[in-house]
One Martini backbone bead per residue (centre of mass of N, CA, C, O) as a GRO file, in nm:
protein
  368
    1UNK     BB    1   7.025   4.482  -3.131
    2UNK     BB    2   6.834   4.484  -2.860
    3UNK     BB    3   6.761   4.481  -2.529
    4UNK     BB    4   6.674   4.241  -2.527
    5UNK     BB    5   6.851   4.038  -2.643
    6UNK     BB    6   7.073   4.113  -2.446
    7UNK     BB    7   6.987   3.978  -2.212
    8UNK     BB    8   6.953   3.669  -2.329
    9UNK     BB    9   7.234   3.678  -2.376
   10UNK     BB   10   7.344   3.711  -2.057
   11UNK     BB   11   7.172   3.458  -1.968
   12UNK     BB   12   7.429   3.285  -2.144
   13UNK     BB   13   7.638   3.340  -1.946
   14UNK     BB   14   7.843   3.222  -1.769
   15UNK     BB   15   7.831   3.361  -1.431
   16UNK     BB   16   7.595   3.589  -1.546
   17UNK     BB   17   7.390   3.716  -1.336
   18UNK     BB   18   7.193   3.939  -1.164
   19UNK     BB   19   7.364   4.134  -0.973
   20UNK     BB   20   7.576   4.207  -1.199
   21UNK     BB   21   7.380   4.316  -1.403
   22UNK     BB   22   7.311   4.546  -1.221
   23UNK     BB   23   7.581   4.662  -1.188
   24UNK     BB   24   7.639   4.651  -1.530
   25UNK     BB   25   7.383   4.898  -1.571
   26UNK     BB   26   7.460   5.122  -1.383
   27UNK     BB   27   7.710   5.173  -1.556
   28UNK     BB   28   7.548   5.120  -1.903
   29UNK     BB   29   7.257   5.163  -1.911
   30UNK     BB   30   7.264   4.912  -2.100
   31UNK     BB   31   7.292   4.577  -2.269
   32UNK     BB   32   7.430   4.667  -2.507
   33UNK     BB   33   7.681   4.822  -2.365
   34UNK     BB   34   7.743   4.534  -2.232
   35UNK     BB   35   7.824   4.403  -2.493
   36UNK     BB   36   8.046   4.628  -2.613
   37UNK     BB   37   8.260   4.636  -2.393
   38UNK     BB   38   8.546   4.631  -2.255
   39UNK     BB   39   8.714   4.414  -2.072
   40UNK     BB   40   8.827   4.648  -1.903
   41UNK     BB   41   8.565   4.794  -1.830
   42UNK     BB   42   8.410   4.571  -1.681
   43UNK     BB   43   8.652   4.511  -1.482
   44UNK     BB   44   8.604   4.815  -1.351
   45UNK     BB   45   8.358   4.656  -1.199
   46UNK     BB   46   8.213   4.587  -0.951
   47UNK     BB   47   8.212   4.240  -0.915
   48UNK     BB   48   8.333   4.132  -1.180
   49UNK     BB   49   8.581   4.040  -1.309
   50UNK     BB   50   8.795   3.878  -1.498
   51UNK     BB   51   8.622   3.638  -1.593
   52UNK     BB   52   8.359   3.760  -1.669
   53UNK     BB   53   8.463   3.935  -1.834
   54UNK     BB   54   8.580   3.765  -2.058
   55UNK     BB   55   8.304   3.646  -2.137
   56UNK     BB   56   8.131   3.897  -2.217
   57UNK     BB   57   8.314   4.005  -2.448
   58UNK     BB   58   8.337   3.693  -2.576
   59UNK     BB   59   8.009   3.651  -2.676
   60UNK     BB   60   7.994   3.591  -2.986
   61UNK     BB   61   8.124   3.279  -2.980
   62UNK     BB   62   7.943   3.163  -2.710
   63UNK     BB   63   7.663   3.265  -2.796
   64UNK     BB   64   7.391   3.164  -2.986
   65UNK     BB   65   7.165   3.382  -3.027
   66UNK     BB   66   6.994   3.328  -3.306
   67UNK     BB   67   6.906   3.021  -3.198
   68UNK     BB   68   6.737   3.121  -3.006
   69UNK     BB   69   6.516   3.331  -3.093
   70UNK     BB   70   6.424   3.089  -3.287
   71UNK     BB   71   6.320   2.883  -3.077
   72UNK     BB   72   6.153   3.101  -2.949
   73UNK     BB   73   5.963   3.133  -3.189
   74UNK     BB   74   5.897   2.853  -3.244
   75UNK     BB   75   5.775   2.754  -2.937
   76UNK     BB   76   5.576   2.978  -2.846
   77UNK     BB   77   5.732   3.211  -2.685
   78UNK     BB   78   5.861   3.442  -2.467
   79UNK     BB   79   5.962   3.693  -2.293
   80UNK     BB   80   6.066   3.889  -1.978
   81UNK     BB   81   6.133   4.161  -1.840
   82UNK     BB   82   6.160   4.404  -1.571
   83UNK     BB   83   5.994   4.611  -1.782
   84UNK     BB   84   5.758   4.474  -1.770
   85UNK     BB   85   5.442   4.465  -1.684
   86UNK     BB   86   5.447   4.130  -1.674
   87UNK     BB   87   5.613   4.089  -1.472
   88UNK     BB   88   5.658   4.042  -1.113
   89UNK     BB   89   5.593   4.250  -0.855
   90UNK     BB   90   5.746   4.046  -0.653
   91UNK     BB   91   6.016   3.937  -0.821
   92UNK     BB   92   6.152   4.242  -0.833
   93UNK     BB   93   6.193   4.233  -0.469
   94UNK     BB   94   6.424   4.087  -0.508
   95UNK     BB   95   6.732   4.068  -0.531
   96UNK     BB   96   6.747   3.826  -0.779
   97UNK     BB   97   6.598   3.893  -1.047
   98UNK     BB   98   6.603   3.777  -1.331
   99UNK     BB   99   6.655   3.913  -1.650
  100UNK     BB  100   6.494   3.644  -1.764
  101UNK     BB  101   6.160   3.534  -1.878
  102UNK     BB  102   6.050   3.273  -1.992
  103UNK     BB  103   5.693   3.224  -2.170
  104UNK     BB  104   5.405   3.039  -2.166
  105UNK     BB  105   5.189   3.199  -2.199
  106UNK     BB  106   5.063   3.391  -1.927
  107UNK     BB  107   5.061   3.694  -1.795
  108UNK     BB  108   4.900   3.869  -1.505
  109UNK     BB  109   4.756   4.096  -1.281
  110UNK     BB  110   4.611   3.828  -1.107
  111UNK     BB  111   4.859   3.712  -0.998
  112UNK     BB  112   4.942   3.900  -0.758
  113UNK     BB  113   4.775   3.675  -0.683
  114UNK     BB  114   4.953   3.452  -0.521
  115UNK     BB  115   5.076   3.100  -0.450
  116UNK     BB  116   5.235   2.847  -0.308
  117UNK     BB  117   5.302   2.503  -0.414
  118UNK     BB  118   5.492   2.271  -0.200
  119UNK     BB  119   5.648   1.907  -0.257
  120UNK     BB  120   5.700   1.631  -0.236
  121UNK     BB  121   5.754   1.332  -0.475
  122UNK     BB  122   5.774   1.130  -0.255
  123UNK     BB  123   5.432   1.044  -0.173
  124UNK     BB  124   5.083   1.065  -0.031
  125UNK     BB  125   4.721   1.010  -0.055
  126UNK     BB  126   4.736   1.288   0.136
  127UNK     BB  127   4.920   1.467  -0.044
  128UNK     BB  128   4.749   1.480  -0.259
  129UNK     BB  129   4.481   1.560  -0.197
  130UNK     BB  130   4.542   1.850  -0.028
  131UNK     BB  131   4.637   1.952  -0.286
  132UNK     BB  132   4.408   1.988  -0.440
  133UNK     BB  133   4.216   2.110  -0.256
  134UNK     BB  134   4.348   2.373  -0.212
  135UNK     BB  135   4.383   2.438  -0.520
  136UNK     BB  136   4.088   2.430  -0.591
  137UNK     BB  137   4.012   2.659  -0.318
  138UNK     BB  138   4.203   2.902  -0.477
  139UNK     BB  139   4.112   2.904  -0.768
  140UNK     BB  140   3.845   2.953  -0.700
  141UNK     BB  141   3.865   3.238  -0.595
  142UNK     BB  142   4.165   3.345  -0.775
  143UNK     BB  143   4.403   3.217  -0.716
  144UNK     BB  144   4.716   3.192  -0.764
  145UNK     BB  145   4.902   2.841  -0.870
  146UNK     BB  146   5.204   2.750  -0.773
  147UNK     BB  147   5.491   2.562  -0.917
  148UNK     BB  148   5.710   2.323  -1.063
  149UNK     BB  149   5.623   2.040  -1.239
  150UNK     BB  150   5.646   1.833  -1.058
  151UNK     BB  151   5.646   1.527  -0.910
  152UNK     BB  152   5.348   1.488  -0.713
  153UNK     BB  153   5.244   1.794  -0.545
  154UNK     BB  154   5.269   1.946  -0.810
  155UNK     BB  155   5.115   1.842  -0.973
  156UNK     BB  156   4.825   1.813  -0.779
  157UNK     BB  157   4.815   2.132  -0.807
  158UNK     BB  158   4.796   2.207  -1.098
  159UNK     BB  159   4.502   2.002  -1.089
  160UNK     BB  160   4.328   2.160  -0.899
  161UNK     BB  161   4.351   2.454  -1.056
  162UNK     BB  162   4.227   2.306  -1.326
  163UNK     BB  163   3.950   2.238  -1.200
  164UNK     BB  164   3.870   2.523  -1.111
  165UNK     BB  165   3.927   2.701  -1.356
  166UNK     BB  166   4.243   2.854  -1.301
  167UNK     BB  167   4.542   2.942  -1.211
  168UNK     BB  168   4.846   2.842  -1.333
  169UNK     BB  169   5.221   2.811  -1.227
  170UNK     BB  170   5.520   2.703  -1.406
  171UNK     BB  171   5.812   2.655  -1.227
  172UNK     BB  172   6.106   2.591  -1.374
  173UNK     BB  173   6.462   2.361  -1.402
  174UNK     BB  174   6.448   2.420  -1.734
  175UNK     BB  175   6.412   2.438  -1.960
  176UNK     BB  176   6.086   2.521  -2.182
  177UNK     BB  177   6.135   2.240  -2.345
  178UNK     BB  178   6.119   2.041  -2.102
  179UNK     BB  179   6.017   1.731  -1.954
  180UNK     BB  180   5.991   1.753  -1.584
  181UNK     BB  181   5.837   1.492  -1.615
  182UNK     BB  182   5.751   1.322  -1.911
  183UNK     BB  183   5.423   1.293  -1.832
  184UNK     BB  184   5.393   1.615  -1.821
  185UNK     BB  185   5.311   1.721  -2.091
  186UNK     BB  186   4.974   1.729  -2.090
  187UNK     BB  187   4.988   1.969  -1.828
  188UNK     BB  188   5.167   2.187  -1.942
  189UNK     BB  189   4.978   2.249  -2.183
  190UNK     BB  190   4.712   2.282  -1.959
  191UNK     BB  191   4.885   2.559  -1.857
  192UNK     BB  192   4.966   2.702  -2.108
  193UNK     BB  193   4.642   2.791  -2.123
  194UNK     BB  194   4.598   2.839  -1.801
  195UNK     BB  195   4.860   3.053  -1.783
  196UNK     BB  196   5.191   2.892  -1.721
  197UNK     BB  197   5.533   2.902  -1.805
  198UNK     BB  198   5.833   2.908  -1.683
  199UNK     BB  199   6.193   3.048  -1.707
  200UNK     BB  200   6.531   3.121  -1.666
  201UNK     BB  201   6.605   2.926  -1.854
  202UNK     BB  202   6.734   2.817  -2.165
  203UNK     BB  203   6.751   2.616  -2.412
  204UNK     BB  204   6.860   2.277  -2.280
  205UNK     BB  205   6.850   2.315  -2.008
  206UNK     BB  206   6.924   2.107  -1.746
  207UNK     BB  207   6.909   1.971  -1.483
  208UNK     BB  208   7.008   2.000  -1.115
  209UNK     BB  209   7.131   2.088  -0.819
  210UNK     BB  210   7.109   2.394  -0.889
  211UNK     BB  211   6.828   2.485  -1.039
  212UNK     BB  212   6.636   2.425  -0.824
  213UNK     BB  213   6.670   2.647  -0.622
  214UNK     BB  214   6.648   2.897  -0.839
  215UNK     BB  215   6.360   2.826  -0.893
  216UNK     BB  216   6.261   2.843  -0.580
  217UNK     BB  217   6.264   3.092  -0.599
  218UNK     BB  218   6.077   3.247  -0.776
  219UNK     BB  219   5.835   3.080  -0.623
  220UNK     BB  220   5.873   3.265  -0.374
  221UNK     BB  221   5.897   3.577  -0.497
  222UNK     BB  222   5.611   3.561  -0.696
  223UNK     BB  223   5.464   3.501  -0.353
  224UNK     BB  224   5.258   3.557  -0.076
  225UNK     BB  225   5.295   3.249  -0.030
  226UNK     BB  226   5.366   2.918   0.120
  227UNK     BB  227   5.309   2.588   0.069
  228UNK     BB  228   5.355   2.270   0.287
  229UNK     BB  229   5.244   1.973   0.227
  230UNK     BB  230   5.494   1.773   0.197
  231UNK     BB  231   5.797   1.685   0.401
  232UNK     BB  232   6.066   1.598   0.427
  233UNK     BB  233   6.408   1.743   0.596
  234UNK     BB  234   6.522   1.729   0.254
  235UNK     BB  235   6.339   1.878   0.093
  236UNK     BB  236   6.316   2.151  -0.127
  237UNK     BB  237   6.072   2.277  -0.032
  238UNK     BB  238   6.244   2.423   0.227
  239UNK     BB  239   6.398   2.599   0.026
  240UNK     BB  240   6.123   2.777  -0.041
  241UNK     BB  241   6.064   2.867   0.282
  242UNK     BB  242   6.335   3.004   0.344
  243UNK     BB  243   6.233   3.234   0.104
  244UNK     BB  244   6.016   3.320   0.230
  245UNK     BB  245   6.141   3.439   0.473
  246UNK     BB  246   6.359   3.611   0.310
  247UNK     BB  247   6.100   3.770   0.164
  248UNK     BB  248   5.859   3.817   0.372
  249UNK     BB  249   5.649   3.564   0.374
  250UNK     BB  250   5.403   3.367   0.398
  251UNK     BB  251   5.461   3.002   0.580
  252UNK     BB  252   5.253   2.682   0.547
  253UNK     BB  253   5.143   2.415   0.683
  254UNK     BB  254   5.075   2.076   0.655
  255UNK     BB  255   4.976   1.822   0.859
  256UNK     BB  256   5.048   1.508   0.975
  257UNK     BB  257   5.140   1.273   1.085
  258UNK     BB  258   5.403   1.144   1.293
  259UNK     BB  259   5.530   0.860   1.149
  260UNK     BB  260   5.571   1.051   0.900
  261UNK     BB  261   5.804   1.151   0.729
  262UNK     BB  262   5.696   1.342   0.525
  263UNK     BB  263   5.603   1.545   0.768
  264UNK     BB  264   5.854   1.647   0.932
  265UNK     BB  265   5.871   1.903   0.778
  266UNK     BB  266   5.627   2.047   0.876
  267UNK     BB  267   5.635   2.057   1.143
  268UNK     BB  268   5.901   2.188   1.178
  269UNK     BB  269   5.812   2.434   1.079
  270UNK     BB  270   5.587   2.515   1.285
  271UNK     BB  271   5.764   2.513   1.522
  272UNK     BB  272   5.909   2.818   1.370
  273UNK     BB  273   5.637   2.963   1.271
  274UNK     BB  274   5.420   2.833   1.097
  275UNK     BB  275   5.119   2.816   0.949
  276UNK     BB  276   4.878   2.646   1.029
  277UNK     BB  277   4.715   2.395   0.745
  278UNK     BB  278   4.370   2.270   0.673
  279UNK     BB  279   4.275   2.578   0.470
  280UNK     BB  280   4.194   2.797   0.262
  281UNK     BB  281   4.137   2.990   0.502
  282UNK     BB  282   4.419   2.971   0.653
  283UNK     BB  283   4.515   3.189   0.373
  284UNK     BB  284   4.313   3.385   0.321
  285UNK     BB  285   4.318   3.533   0.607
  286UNK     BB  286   4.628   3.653   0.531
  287UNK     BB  287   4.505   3.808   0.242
  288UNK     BB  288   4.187   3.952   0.248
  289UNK     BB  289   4.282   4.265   0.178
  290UNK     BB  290   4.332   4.181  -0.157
  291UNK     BB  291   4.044   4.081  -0.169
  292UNK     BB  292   3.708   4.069  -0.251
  293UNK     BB  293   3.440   3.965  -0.196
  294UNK     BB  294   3.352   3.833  -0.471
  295UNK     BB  295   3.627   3.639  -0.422
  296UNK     BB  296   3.473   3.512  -0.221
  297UNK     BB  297   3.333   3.288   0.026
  298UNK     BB  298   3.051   3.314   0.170
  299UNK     BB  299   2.911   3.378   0.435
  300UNK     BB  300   2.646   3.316   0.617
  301UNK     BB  301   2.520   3.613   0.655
  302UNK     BB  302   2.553   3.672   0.305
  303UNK     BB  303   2.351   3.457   0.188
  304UNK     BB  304   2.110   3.327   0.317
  305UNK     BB  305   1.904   3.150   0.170
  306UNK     BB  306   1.929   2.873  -0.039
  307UNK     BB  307   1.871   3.009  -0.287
  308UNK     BB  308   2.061   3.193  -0.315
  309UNK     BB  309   2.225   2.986  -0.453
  310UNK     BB  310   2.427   2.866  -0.714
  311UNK     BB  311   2.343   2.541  -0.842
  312UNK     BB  312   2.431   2.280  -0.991
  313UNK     BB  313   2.338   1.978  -1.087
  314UNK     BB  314   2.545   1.812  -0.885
  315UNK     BB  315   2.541   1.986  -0.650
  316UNK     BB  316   2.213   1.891  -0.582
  317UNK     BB  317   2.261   1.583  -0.583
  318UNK     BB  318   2.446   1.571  -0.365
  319UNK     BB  319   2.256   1.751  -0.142
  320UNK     BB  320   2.025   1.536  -0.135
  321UNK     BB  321   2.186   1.287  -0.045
  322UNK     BB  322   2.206   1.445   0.250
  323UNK     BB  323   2.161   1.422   0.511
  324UNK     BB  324   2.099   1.521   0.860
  325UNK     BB  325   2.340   1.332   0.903
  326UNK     BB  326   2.630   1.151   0.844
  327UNK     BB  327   2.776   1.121   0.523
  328UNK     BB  328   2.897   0.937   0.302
  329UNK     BB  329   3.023   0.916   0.027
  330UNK     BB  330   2.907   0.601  -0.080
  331UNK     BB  331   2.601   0.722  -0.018
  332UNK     BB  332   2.603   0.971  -0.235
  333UNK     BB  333   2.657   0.797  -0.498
  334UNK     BB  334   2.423   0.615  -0.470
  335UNK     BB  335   2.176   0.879  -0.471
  336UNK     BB  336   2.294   1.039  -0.700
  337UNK     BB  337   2.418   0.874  -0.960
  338UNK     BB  338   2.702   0.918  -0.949
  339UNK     BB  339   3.006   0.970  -0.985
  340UNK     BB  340   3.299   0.992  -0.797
  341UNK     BB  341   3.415   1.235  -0.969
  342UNK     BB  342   3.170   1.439  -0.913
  343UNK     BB  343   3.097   1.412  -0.611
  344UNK     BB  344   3.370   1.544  -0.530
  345UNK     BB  345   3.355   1.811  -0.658
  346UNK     BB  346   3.022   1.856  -0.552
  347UNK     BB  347   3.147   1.865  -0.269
  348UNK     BB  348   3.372   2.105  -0.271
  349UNK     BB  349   3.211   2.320  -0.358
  350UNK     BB  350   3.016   2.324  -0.120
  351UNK     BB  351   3.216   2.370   0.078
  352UNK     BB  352   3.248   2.655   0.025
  353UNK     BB  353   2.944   2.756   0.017
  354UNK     BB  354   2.856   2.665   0.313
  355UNK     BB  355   2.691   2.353   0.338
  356UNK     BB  356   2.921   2.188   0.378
  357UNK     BB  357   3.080   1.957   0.613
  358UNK     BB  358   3.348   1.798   0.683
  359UNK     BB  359   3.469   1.474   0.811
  360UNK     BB  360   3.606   1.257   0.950
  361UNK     BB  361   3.584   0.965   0.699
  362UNK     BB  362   3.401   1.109   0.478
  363UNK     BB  363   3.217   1.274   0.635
  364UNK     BB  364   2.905   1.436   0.545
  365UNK     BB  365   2.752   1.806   0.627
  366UNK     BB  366   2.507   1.989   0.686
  367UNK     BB  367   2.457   2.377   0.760
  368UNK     BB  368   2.130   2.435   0.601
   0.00000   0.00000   0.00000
């Protein structure tokens, strides 16, 4: 049993936890050697105490580890612990890093930049829009889009990162063979392709009250910032702001209705000094200097003139069919003679390029 096994072992064991982990390497400097310890060595480790120690002891009778090991590699996923250099260098810096992090996808160097998308599951025809909107407006530019592979704004974010061709990570509330919601099976392979899929959790861990809590630290941890698109006031989206507070990211609220219940955890996130987001811009500008120019969408000042952009074919019909008036998405649709999923897209890409503005009831504006 090498130090990797062991620490997944360690992960495997009901009541040790990260800090415990942390405080018995202090102690026995590998996690072999803390797994060979006998229950009076580890019971004299500060914090540790006699249920631990014994827990601890007789791991080898209480956790399966040789059909973990076969799982992991069965379902195609890999390990990854806090020596690696894939493991997340912001989600080192919390208190509580996990021990071991189940990984399907790759983690890369580019996650360094990554945004945290999170809200409630049971939203509105608003918040998922807006969460689309923003999460494809940041994989467009490079940000990796964080969420937790739930029903609702999580779904949306993942969906929106996915279509600007993006990278997006689902971080699990349960073991990482688990498909929770089950209608995201197909969701979650094309985050593990383009991405990755991450737990804390064993494999067969289900969900409960405790695993979401737990969850939403580490899509805290491991980003620069936390977006919060719809929330009522017991959300536990609020959980995961509350986190990025305590590790001192910055945490922004997408406005919605006044009389919207979805909404009221939003508002309240601004009222306590939430940065309001209406836009990609608004969390971009928040980061900018950790992003290259050529990672960002060209300024006015720096595109020049209209040729110099380099529009698709449906960006092109889509930029033409636009007066110079306000005009209608069901107008644009008209005479570009494009489905509607195509016009949204080169809709939302034009705006990106800074050539449209969108305006109040789907109304959009030429900028040059």
């Amino acid at each position: 049993m090498d130090s990797r096994e062991a620490l997944v072992a360690l992960n495997m064991i009901e009541g040790v936890g990260p800090i415990r982990v942390r405080q018995l390497l202090e102690q026995f400097g590998d996690a072999t050697a803390i797994l060979k310890a006998s229950r009076t060595q580890l019971a004299a480790v500060r914090g540790i105490g006699e249920e631990t120690a014994e827990a601890i002891s007789k791991w080898e009778s209480d956790v399966p580890l040789a059909a973990e090991l076969k799982r992991i590699a069965e379902f195609g996923c890999h390990i990854v612990n806090q020596n690696d250099p894939e493991y997340p260098d912001l989600l080192r810096q919390i208190y509580d890093p996990p021990i071991v992090l189940y990984v399907k996808g790759t983690l890369t160097a580019k996650d360094k930049n990554a945004v945290a998308m999170v809200g409630s599951r049971m939203t509105t025809h608003y918040g998922i829009e807006v969460a689309r909107k923003l999460a494809y407006q940041l994989a467009y530019v490079g940000v990796t889009v964080v969420s937790g592979g739930a029903r609702g704004i999580d779904t949306s974010a993942h969906q929106g990162a996915l279509t600007a061709k993006g990278r997006t990570i689902a971080v699990l509330g349960t073991g990482i063979n688990l498909v929770f919601p089950a209608e995201n099976a197909e969701l979650y392979e094309r985050i593990a392709a383009n991405g990755a899929i991450i737990t804390q959790f064993p494999f067969n861990r289900p969900a409960d009250r405790q695993s979401f809590p737990i969850r939403n630290r580490i899509v805290a941890g491991m980003t620069l910032g936390t977006v919060v698109v719809e929330a009522n006031l017991t959300s536990g989206a609020l959980i995961t702001a509350n986190f990025a507070v305590e590790y001192g990211r910055q945490v922004f609220a997408v406005p919605g209705r006044i009389d919207s219940p979805r909404s009221k955890g939003c508002h309240e996130l601004i009222k306590k000094g939430a940065k309001l987001c209406e836009g990609a811009e608004d969390i971009l500008s928040e980061f900018e200097y950790l992003f290259p120019p050529s990672n960002r969408p060209p300024a006015p000042n720096e595109t020049g003139v209209l040729p110099a952009i380099e529009l698709s074919e449906n960006e092109q019909k889509a930029y033409e069919a636009l007066a110079e008036e306000e005009t209608s998405i069901d107008e644009v649709i008209r005479k570009s003679g494009l489905p509607s999923s195509a016009v949204s897209v080169a809709l939302l890409s034009l705006e990106m390029k800074r050539m449209i503005r969108q305006l109040p009831g789907k109304l959009f504006v030429k900028t040059r």
